[in-house]
N, C-alpha and C positions, 0 to 999 in steps of 0.2 A: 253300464248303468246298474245302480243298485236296486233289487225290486223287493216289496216286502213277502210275496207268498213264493218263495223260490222252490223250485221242483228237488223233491229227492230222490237222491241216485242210492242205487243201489248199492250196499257195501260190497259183495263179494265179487260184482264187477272193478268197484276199485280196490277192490285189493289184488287183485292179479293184474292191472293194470302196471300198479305199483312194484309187483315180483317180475314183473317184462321189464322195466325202468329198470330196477336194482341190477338185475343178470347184464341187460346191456349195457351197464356205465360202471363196472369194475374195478375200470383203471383211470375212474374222474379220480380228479384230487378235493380231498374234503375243502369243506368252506370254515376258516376260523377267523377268532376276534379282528376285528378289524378292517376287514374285508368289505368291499361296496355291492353289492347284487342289484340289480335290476328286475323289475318284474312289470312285462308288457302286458296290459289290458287295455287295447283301445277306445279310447273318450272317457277314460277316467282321468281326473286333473290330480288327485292325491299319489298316481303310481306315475307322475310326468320325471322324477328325481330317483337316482338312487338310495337305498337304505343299506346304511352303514350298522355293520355288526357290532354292540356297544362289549364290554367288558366281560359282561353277563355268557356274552354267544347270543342275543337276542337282536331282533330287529322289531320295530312298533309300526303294524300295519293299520291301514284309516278301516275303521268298522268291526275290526278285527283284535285288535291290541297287539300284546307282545308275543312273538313265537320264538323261541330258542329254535336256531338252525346250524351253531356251530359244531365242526365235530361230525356233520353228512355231508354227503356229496351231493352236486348241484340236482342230477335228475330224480335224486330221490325227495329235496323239500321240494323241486318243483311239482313232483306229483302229490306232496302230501298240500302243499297251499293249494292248488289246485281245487283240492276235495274240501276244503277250508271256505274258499271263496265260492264254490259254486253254489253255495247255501245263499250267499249276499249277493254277487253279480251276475247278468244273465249273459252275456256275450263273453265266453269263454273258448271257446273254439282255438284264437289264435293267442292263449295265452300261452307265454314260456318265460323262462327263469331266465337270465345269463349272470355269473364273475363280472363284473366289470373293474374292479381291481381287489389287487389280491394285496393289501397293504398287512404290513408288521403293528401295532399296537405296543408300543413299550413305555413303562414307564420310570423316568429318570429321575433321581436322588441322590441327597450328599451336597458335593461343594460345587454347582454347577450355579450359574448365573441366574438361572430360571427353569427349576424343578418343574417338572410339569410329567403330564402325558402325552405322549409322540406319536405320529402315526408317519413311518418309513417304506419304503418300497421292499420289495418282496425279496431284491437282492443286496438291502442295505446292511450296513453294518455300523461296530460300535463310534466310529466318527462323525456319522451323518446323526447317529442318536444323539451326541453330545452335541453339535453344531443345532440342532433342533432345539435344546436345551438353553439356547444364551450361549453355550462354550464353558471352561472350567475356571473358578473362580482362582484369583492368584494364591496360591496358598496350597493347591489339590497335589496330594500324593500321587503322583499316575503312575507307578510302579505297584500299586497292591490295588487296585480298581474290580470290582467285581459282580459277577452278575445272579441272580437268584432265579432261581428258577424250581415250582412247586416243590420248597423245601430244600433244594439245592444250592448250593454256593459255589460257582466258579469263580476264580480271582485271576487274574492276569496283567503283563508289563505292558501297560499303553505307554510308558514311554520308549520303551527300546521299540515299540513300531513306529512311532514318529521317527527315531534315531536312524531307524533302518531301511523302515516301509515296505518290511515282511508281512503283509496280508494274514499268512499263515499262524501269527501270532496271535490274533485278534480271533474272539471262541465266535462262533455262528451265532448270531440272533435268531429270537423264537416271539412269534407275538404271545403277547402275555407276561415276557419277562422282567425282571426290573434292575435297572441298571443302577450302581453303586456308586460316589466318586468319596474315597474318605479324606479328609484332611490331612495336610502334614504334621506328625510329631514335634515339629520345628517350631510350630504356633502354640501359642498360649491357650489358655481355656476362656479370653475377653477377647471379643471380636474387637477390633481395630485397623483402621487404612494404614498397608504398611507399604512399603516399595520391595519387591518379590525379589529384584535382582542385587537391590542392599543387602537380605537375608539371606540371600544363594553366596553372596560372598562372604560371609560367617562359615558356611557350609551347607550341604544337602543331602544329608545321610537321615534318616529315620533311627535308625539301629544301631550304636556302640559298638556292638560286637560285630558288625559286619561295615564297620566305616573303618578309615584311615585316618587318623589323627595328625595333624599338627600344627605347633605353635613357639614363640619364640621370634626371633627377627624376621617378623615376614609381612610381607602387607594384608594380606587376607588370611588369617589365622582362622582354624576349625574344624568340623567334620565331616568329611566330605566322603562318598558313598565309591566303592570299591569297585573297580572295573577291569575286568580279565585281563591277565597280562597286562596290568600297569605296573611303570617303574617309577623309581623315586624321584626322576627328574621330572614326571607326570603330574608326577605328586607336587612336586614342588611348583610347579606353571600352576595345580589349579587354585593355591594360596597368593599366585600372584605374584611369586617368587621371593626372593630374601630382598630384604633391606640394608642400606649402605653400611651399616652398624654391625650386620650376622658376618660372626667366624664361620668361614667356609669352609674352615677346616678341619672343623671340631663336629663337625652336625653327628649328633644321636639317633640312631635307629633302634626301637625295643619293640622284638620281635617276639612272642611264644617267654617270654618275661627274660628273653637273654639282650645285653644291649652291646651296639655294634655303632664302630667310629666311622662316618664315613668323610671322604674327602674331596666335596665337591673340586675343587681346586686344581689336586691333582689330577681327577678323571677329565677335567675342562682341556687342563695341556697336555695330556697323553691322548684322551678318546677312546680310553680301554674299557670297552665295557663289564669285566672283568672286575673291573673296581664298584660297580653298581652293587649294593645289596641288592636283594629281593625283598619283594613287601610282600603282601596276603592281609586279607579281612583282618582289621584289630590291629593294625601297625601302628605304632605312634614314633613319628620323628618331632624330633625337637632342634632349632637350630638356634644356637647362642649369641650372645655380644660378645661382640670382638674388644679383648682386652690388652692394651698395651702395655708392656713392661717401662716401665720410666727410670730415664737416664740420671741421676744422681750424683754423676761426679764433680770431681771440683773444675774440668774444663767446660762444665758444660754451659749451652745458652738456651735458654728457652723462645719458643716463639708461638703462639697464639693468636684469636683472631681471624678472619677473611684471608687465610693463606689456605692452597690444595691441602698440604701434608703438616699439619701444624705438630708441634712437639719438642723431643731435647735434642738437639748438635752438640758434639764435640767441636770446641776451637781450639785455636792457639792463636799467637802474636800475631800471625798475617794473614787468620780468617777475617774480613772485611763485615759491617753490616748486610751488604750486598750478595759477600758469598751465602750466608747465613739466608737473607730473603731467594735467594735464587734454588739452594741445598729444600726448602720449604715448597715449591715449586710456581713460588711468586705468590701476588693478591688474586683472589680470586675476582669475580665482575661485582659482587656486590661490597669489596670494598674500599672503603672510606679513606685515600691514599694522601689524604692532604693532613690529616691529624693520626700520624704514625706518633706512639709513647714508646719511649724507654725507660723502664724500672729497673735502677739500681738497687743492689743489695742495700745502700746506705740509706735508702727512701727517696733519690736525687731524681726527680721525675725529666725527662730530657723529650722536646715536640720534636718532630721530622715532620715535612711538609717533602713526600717524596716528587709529588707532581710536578709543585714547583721548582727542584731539583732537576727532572729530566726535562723542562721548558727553559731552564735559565732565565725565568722570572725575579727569581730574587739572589742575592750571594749566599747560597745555602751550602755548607758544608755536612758531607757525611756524618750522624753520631758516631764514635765510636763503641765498641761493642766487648764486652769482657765475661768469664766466666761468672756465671749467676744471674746476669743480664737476663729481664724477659722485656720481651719486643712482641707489643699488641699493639692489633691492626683492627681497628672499629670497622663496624659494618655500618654501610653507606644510606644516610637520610633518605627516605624518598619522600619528596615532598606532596605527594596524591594521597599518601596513608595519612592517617591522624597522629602520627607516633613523634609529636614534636617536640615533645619534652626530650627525646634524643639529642638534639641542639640545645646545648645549656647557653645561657642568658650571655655569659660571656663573647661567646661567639654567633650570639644572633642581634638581629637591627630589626626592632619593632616598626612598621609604618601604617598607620591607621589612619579614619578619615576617608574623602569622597575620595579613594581610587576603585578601580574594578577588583581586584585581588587583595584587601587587607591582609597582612598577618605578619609569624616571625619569617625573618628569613636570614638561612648561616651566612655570614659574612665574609668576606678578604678585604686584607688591604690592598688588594692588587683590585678592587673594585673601585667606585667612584660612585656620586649620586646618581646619575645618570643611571647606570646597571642598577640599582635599587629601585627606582622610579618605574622603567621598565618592565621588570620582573613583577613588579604588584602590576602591571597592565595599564600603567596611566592612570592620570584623573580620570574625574567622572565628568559628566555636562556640566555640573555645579560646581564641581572643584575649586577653590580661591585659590589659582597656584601664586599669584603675586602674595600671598603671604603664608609662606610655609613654612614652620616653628622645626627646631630641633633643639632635642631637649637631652640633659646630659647630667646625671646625678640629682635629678629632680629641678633643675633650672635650664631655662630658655640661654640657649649659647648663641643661637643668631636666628634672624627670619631671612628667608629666602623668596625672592621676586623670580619665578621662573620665565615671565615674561621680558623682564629686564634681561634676563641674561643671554634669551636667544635672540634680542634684537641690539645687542651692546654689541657694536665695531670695532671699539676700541679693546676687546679682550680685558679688560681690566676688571667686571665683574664676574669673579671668580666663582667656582662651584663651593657649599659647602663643605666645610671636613667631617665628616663621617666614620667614626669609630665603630665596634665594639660595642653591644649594651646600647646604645641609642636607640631614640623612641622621634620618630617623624611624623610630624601632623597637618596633613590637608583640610582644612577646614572646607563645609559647603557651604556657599553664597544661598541666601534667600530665592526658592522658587520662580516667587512670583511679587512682585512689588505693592499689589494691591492685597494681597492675602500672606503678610511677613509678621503676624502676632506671633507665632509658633515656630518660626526659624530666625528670626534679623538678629536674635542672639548669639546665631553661629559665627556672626560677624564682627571682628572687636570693633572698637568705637574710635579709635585711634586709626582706622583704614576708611573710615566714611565720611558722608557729609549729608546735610540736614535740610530737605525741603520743605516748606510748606506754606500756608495761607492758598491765595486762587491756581494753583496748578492741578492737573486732573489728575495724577497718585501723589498724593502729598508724603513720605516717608523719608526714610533711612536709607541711602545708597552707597555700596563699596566705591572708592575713589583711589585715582592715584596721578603723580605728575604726570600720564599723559592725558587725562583727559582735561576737557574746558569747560567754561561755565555753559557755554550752549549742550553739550552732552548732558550732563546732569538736567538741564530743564526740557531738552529732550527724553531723556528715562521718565522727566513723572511726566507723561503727556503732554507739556507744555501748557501754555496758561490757559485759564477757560476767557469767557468772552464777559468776564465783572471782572479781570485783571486791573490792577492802575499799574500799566508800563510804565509811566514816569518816575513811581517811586519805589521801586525796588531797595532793599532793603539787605546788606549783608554782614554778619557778626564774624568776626575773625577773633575765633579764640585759642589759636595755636602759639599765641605769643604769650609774655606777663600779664600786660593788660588785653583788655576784651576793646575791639575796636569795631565800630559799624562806619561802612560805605555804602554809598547811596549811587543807586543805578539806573539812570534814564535808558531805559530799552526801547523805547517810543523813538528816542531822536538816535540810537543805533540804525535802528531799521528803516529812519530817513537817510541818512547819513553812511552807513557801512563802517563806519570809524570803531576799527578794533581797539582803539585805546580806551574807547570809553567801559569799557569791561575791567573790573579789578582783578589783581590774583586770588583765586579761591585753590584752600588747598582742603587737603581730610582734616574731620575736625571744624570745620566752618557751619554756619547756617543762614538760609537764604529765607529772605521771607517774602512773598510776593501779596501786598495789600489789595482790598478791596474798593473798589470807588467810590468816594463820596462817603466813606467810613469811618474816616475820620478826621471830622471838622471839627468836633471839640478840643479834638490833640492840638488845632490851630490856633496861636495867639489872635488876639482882633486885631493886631499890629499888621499880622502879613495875610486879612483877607479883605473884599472888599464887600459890605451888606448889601446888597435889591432885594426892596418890596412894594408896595404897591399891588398896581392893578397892573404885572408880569407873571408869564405864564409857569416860573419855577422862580418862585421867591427864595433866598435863602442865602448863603454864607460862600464865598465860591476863590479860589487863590487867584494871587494878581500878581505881577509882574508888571516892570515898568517897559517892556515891551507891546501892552496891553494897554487899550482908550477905551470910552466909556463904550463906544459901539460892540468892541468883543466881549462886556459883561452881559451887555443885552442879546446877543445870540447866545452868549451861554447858557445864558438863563430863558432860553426861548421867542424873546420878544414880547412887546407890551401887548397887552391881551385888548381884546376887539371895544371894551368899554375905557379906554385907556386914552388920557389926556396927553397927549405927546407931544402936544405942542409947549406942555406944562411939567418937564421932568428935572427934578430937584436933584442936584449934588451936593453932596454936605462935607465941607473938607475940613478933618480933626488936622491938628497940628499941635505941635508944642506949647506953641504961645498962643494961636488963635483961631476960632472955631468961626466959617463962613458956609453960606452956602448959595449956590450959583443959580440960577434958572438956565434951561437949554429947551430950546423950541426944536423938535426930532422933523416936526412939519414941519416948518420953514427950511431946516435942511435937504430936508428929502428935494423941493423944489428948487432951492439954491446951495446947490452942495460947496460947503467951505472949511475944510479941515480946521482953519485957524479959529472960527469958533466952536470945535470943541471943547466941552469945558475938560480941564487938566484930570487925572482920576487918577489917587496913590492909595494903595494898601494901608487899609484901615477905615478910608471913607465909606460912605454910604448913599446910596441912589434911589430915589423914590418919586413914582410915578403917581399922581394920583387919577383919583377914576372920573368919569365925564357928568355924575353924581352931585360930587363934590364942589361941582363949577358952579358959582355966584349969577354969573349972566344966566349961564342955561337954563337955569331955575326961572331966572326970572320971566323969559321968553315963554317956557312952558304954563308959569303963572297968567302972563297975559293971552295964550291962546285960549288959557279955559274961560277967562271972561268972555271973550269975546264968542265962544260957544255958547256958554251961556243966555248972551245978549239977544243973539241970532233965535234963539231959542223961544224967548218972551215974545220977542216981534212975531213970531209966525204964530204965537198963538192969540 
C-alpha cells in the first residue's frame, strides 16, 4: 500500500546494503532489452504482471515512472528499486526482484512479409527471427542476408544453411540487433506479383562474374549461381537441359576467354569423364542448332511432314514409296495419313490415302515415286482445338441447325449420312428430321425424311448422297404452339397445315402422311365448347384449284364411321365455326323463321328430317303467355303462299302425328301471345263490369 508521509532511511545504510548485494551476486548475468522481471510487493495490483524491458533498457513503474535497468544485474536493481519504492510503499519487508524471461528483442528489415520488432527466446536464432517476421518475401536474396549490430555489419549464407542445416553457419543473435533481408539483383526496381519459380528458371545468380552462363538450345536458358565442384552436365540439368533441335556435339565452353568444343554425345556413349571440361565462376556454355547438310543430288527424294526423320533419300528404280516412308522412320502419331501429297518436279500434285491403303477400303495403288519427288505428310486435325480452317471446304461437310454438335466436319467417301448425323450428336428435342435439306452449290439437291426412312420395310427409301462441300440443314419445329410468333418461321409452309376458328391453339402445324385429321385437332387442344361439329370446314389447296369439304364431326362421334373424315394433307386449312354465327351466310331458302311469344325467336336450319315439334324445342318452347292452341304455319312455295293453323293443346291431350302441319325450309312459324286473343279480352272486359256493378250495390 502506498502511503503519503513515508519514512526515510538512511543513505549510508543503503548503500552498503547495496555493496553486500553487488559482492554477493558477481556471477548474476546482467538484465538486457527485452527481458520480463518481476517485482513482488504484496497487495499491490499494479506489480500483479511482469515489466518488460522496452528498447530504451527501461521499464515504467506505477507512481514511479521509467527506470532504465538494462546492462545491471538482477540483485543490484533489486536493491536500488528497493530504496526507490520505499519512499512510496510501506510493506516492503518481502519485496524481491526475479528474471522471469530473459527474451532476445530484435528487429527485422528488408524483404520479409512483415517487418516488425521481435521478441525470441534467449536460445533463438536467425530462423525463428524471420518466421516471427511473416517468413521472406519471394524475391529475398538469402545468400548475402545480414545482421547490424551497434554500427557493425555481419552478412551471411542463410541459404546454404537451409541447404545443409549447419547451425554453425548462422552468426549468434544479440538483443538489440537488427536483422537485414536484401532483395534479389534479379528483380526490377517496380514492385510486381511475379511467380519466383518462373524467375529461378531464367536463373538465380546475383553476380555475372561469379554465375555460369548459358544459352542456346536449352529449355531454361540464363544465369545461374556457381556451386563447388560443379560440372558441365550440372550445368546443363539446371537449364533443364537441351532441346530436340541442340547439336550435341558442337556445344561451346568459354572459359578464362579461351573457347573449348565439347561433346556431349560422345561423353554419353563412352562415359569418360575425361571428356568433361571444367567450369569455374564466369563459364559461359553455349549449345547450338543442329544443322543438317541437305542432299541435292539428282537421285534424290525428299520427305517432309509428321514423319520421325523427315529429309533427302537417295533412290533408284526399285526404291518403292514405302521403302522411302519406312528409310523416314514412318508417320509419326500426330499425322494426317489419309491426305498423303506427292509433288512432282513438273507441278503434278499426286493424293495417297495410306490408311485406306493398309484397310483395303478402297482399290488404292501405290504412287509411284522418282528423283526430286517431295512426299508431305500433313499433321492430323484435332477436332477439340479451334484450328479448323486446317480442313479446306473441299473436304469438309457443313451441318447446322437443331443438332447438338453444329459445325465442319472432314469428310470420306467411305462415310454415309448416318456417320455425319452422328458425329454432330444427333438432333435436338426440336429437330424437324422429316425435313432435312442438303444443299450443293447453293441449291437444295433433296429433302430427307429421317423418320421415313427408319420406319421404311421396304429398303427402298434410300440415304442421301453426300459429298464433299455440302452444307446439311436441320431445321427446329416451333416450341411451343401457343407461343410460335418468333419461331413457326423455322418451319416451311409446304410441311404444314392450318388450324383455326373454335379449337383451343388455333396456329400453324408441322404435318406429314402419317398423321390424321384427329392428330392435328388433337395438337390445337381440340374444340372448345361454342364449336359447331356439324360444320366443319376444310380448304384443300395442294391441287390447281382450291377445293372446300365439309365435315360433320358431330355424326362421327355418333356413328365411328371413319369415312366420313376427308384426306387432309400439308398445305390444307381446317376451319372449325362457331354456333349460330352464321345465319346471315344462310339463304331464307334453307332456314326455317319462329317468332312469336317463343323462348328463342329467330332464324334456325331444317332438314326434311325435322317437323315443326323439333323447331319448337330448338328454339326452347313457347313461352308461359303463349297461345298454343293458336300456332301459325306459313308455307312459302313457288307458286303459292298458305298458312295453316295447329292447336299444340289439343295435341298434347290427343296425340296424332298426322295432324301435324307439314314444315319445309323457308317457312315460317308464329305463335301468338294470350294478349292478342279476341275472346280473352272480351271475358276480361266483362269481369270488370261486373266488379264494378258489385261495387255500386254494396254502396
Amino acid at each position: 500500500m502506498s502511503v503519503a508521509n513515508a519514512q526515510v532511511v538512511n543513505p549510508d545504510v543503503a548503500s552498503s546494503e547495496v555493496k553486500a548485494l553487488e559482492k554477493a551476486s558477481e556471477n548474476e548475468q546482467v538484465i538486457s532489452v527485452g527481458n520480463k522481471v518481476f517485482l513482488h510487493i504484496p497487495g499491490e495490483e499494479g506489480f500483479d504482471k511482469p515489466f518488460k524491458v522496452d528498447e530504451k533498457g527501461e521499464i515504467n513503474l506505477p507512481e514511479i515512472g521509467k527506470i532504465k535497468i538494462s546492462g545491471k544485474i538482477p540483485s543490484r536493481v533489486e536493491a536500488e528499486l528497493k530504496l526507490r519504492l520505499a519512499g512510496i510503499y510501506r510493506e516492503l519487508s518481502r519485496f524481491y526482484l526475479e528474471v522471469r524471461s530473459r527474451e532476445l528483442l530484435v528487429t527485422v528489415l528488408g524483404y520479409v512479409n512483415e517487418p516488425s520488432q521481435v521478441s525470441v527466446p534467449e536460445n533463438g536464432n536467425i530462423q525463428m527471427v524471420i518466421n516471427l517476421a511473416g517468413g521472406l518475401k519471394q524475391g529475398a536474396q538469402m545468400d548475402r542476408m545480414q545482421i547490424r549490430r551497434s554500427g557493425e555489419m555481419i552478412e551471411f549464407n542463410y541459404k546454404e544453411y537451409l541447404d545443409t542445416g549447419n547451425t554453425e553457419l548462422l552468426p549468434q543473435i544479440q538483443t538489440g540487433d537488427t536483422v537485414f533481408v536484401p532483395v534479389s539483383p534479379l528483380i526490377g526496381n517496380v514492385q510486381i506479383d511475379f511467380d519466383a519459380r518462373t524467375l529461378a528458371e531464367s536463373g538465380d545468380a546475383g553476380e555475372n562474374n561469379e554465375a555460369v552462363t548459358l544459352f542456346g538450345e536449352l529449355h531454361h536458358p540464363g544465369s545461374f549461381s556457381y556451386k563447388k565442384d560443379m560440372t558441365i552436365i550440372e550445368a546443363l540439368m539446371r537449364a533443364a537441359g537441351v532441346t530436340r533441335y541442340a547439336d550435341v556435339t558442337k556445344i561451346r565452353v568459354i572459359q578464362n576467354d579461351t573457347p573449348v568444343i565439347f561433346n556431349l554425345k560422345a561423353y554419353l556413349d563412352s562415359g569418360n569423364n575425361k571428356l568433361l571440361p571444367a567450369i569455374s565462376p564466369g563459364t559461359t556454355i553455349y549449345v547450338p542448332i543442329m544443322v543438317d547438310d541437305v542432299n541435292t543430288t539428282e537421285s534424290t527424294v525428299y520427305i517432309m511432314g509428321e514423319v520421325k526423320q523427315p529429309g533427302g533419300y537417295e533412290t533408284n528404280n526399285k526404291v518403292t514409296f514405302l521403302d522411302i516412308l519406312a528409310n523416314a522412320g514412318g508417320p509419326t502419331r500426330w499425322a494426317e495419313t489419309r491426305h498423303i501429297t506427292v509433288l512432282r518436279p513438273s507441278g503434278e500434285r499426286v493424293l495417297f490415302d495410306l490408311l485406306a491403303y493398309t484397310e483395303g477400303f478402297k482399290d488404292i495403288s501405290i504412287p509411284d515415286v522418282g528423283p526430286g519427288d517431295v512426299i508431305f505428310i500433313p499433321e492430323k486435325t484435332d477436332i477439340n482445338e479451334k484450328s479448323w480452317l486446317k480442313v479446306p471446304p473441299k473436304r469438309a461437310v457443313k451441318i447446322i441447325g437443331a443438332v447438338h454438335k453444329p459445325g465442319r466436319y472432314e469428310w470420306s467417301d467411305e462415310m454415309d449420312f448416318t456417320d455425319l448425323f452422328s458425329h454432330a450428336g444427333g438432333p435436338t428435342k426440336g429437330g424437324n428430321v422429316n425435313d432435312i435439306k442438303i444443299i450443293r452449290d447453293g441449291q437444295i439437291t433433296r429433302t430427307f425424311s429421317f423418320d421415313k426412312y427408319a420406319n421404311d420395310k421396304t429398303n427402298k427409301y434410300q440415304l442421301p448422297e453426300i459429298q464433299a462441300g455440302d452444307t446439311v440443314i436441320i431445321e427446329e419445329l416451333p416450341h411451343d404452339p401457343r407461343d410460335n410468333k418468333s419461331q413457326w418461321v423455322r418451319q416451311s409452309a409446304e410441311s404444314s397445315i392450318y388450324i383455326m376458328g373454335q379449337v383451343g391453339a388455333p396456329g400453324r402445324y408441322g404435318f406429314n402422311n402419317a398423321l390424321h385429321f384427329l392428330d392435328i385437332l388433337a395438337a390445337a387442344d381440340g374444340t372448345t365448347d361454342k364449336a359447331d361439329l356439324r360444320n366443319i370446314r376444310i380448304t384443300h389447296r395442294n391441287g390447281k384449284h382450291a377445293k372446300v369439304s365439309k365435315l360433320n364431326l358431330a355424326l362421327y362421334f355418333e356413328t365411328g364411321d371413319e369415312t366420313l373424315f376427308p384426306k387432309v394433307v400439308a398445305g390444307d386449312t381446317i376451319y372449325v365455326p362457331e354456333k349460330n354465327k352464321d345465319w346471315l351466310s344462310k339463304p331464307k331458302e334453307s332456314v326455317v323463321r319462329i317468332m312469336g311469344a317463343i323462348e328463342k325467336p329467330g332464324r334456325y336450319n331444317f332438314d326434311d328430317s325435322m317437323t315443326l315439334l323439333d323447331i319448337l324445342a330448338e328454339a326452347g318452347g313457347p313461352s308461359h303467355d303463349a297461345l298454343i292452341e293458336n300456332i301459325v304455319v306459313i308455307n312459302h312455295s313457288c307458286c303459292k303462299e298458305q298458312a295453316r293453323r295447329f292447336d299444340l293443346e289439343k295435341f298434347i291431350k290427343n296425340p296424332n302425328s298426322a295432324k301435324i302441319p307439314v314444315l319445309r325450309a323457308g317457312d315460317t312459324v308464329y305463335i301468338a301471345n294470350d294478349k292478342d286473343s279476341v275472346t280473352k279480352n272480351a271475358k276480361e272486359s266483362f269481369l270488370d263490369i261486373l266488379t264494378i256493378a258489385a261495387l255500386v250495390i254494396g254502396l
